[in-house]
C-alpha positions in Angstrom: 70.3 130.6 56.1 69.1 132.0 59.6 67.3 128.9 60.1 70.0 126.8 59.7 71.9 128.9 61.9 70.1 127.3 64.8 71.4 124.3 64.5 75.0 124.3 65.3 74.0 126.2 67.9 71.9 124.5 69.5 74.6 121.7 69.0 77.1 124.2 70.9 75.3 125.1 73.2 76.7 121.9 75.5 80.3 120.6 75.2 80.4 116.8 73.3 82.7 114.7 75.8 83.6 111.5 74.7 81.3 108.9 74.6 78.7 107.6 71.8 78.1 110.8 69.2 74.9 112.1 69.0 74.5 114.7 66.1 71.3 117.7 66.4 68.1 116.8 66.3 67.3 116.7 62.3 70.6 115.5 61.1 71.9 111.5 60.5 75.3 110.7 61.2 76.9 108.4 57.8 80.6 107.9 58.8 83.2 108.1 61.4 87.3 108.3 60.7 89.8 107.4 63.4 92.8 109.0 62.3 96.3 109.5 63.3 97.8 112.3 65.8 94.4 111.3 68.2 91.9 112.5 66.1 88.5 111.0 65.5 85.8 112.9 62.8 82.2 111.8 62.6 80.5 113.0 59.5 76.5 114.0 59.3 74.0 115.5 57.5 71.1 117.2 58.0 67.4 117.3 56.7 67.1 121.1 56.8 70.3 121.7 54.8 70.8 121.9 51.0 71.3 118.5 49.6 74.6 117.5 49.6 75.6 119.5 52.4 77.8 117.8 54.8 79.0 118.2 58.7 82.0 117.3 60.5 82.4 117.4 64.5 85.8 116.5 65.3 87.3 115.2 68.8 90.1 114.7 70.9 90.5 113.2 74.3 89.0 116.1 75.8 85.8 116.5 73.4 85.1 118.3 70.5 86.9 120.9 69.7 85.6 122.0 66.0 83.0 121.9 63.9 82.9 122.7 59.8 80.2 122.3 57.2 80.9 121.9 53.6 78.8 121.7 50.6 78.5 119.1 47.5 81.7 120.9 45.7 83.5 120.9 49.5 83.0 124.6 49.8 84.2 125.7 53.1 80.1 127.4 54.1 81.1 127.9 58.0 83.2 125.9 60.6 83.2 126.8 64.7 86.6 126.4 66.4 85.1 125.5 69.9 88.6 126.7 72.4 87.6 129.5 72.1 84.3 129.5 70.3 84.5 131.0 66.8 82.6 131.0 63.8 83.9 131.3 60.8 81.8 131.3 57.0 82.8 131.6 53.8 82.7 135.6 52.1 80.0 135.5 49.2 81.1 135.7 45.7 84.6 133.9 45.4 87.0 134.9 42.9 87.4 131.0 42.1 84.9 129.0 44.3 86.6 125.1 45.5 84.9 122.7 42.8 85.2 119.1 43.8 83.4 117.7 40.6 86.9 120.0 38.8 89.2 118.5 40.7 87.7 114.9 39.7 86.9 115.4 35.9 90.2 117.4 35.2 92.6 116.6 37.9 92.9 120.1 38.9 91.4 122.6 41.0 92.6 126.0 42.2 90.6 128.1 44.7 90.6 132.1 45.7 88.5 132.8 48.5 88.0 134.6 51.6 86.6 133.8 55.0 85.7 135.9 58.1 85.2 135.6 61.7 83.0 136.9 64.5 85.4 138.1 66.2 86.7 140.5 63.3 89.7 138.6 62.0 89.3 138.5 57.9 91.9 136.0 55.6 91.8 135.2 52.1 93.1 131.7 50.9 94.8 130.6 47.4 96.1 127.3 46.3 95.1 124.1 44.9 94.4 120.6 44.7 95.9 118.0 42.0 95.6 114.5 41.8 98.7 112.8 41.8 97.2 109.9 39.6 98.0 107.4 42.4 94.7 105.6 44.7 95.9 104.0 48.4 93.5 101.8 49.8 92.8 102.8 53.7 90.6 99.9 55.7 89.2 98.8 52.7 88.4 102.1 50.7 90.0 103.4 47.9 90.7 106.7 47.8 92.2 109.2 45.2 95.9 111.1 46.4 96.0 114.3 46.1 98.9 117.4 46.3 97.8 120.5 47.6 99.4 124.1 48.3 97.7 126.8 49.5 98.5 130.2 51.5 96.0 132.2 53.6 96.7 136.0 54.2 95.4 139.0 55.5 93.6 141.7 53.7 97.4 143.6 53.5 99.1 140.5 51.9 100.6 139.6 55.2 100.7 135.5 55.5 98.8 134.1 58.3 99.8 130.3 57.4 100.9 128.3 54.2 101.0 124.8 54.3 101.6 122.1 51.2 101.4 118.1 51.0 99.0 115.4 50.0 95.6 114.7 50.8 93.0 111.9 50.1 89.9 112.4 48.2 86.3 109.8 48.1 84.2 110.2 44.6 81.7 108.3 46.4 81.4 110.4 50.2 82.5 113.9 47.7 85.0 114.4 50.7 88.7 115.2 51.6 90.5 113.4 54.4 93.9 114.6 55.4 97.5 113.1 54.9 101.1 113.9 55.4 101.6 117.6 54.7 104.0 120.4 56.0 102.8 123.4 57.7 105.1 126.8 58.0 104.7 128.4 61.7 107.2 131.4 60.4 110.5 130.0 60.4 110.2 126.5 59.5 108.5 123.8 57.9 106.7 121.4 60.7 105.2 118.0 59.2 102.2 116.7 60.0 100.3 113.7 59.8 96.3 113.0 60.4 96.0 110.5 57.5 92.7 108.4 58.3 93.6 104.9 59.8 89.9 103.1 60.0 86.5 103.9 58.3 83.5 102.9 60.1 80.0 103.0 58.9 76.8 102.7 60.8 76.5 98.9 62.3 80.2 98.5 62.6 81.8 98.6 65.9 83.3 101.8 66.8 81.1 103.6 64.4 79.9 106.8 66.1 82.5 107.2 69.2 84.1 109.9 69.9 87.2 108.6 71.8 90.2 108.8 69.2 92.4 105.5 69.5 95.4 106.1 67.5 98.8 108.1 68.6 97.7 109.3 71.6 100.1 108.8 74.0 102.7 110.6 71.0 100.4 113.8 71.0 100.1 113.7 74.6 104.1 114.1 74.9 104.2 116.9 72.2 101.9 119.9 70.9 98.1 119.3 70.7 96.2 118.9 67.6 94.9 122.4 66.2 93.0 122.3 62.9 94.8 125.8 62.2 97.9 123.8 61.9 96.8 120.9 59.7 95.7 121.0 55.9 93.6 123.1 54.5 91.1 120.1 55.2 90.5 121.5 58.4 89.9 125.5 56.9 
């Protein structure tokens, strides 16, 4: 594990801007998502990691501003909010670990694990994901709904956020994307939506950039995107 450390960052180390994305040195980039509320993800992997082992560097029009890594189940393993820089990883020994390969053979998985940060902060997360038996077909792909609900709180029980809705799942990329969910900020629900508009893989035009394209100039007139704030895609 210390070796892979290295590599995000190293990746860190200097601010992505938009322009062409270029993952670290080792790693291969497979997909990039333009989604709604300005938002654009490119997906990689690396040689060095665990087979199945998958990154996501997301942007904004003003760079990257987060970084996760998930495993073949979509495990949450670490993530780096970049404004201000903090890692976050997954606790060891889950009481009930995410399990993709569940969620597809049964149509139900429920998770109970924790997280911690570098800077101190420790949270514990509970919910699930449930297919909702219906597919929508995005730019071409197929995906699988989902309804989620989870809650992440404290280690007193105190509620840091909750948030509910639907989600999209790939058999083939073993990946979630986000949809229309609702996210509770204390006193009310606020909805949400970062459902992926276009798919690009390598050789197709766009694939790789980091310049989001779609809703900008909405989230320019309200809030900007946070991942803290959307579904628990973005853990």
């Amino acid at each position: 594990m210390k070796a892979l450390l290295a590599t995000p960052l190293l990746f860190l180390a200097s601010p992505l801007l938009a322009g062409a994305f270029t993952p670290p040195a080792g790693c291969t980039t497979k997909l990039t998502v333009q989604s709604r509320g300005c938002y654009v993800a490119n997906y990689y992997s690396c040689e060095s990691d665990t087979a199945g082992d998958q990154w996501r560097a997301d942007f904004d029009q003003e760079g990257m501003f987060y970084l996760s890594k998930i495993d073949s189940e979509t495990r949450w393993i670490e993530s780096y909010d970049l404004n201000p820089k903090v890692k976050q990883t997954l606790d060891p020994n889950e009481k009930d670990p995410a399990n993709f390969s569940s969620l597809l053979s049964t149509g139900r998985d429920d998770f109970d694990f924790s997280l911690s940060k570098d800077n101190g902060e420790h949270s514990n997360v509970k919910g699930f994901d449930q297919l909702t038996g219906k597919t929508v077909t995005i730019d071409g792909v197929t995906l699988l709904q989902t309804e989620f609900d989870y809650v992440e709180t404290d280690d007193a029980g105190n509620e840091l956020r909750k948030a509910h809705g639907h989600e999209y799942v790939s058999p083939e990329w073993r990946n979630f994307f986000s949809g229309p969910s609702e996210t509770w900020n204390g006193t009310e629900w606020l909805p949400m939506d970062s459902s992926p508009m276009e798919f690009l893989l390598p050789g197709e035009k766009g694939f790789a950039v980091t310049q989001p394209l779609f809703e900008c100039d909405a989230v320019m007139s309200s809030l900007p995107y946070s991942p803290e704030s959307a579904s628990h895609d973005h853990l």
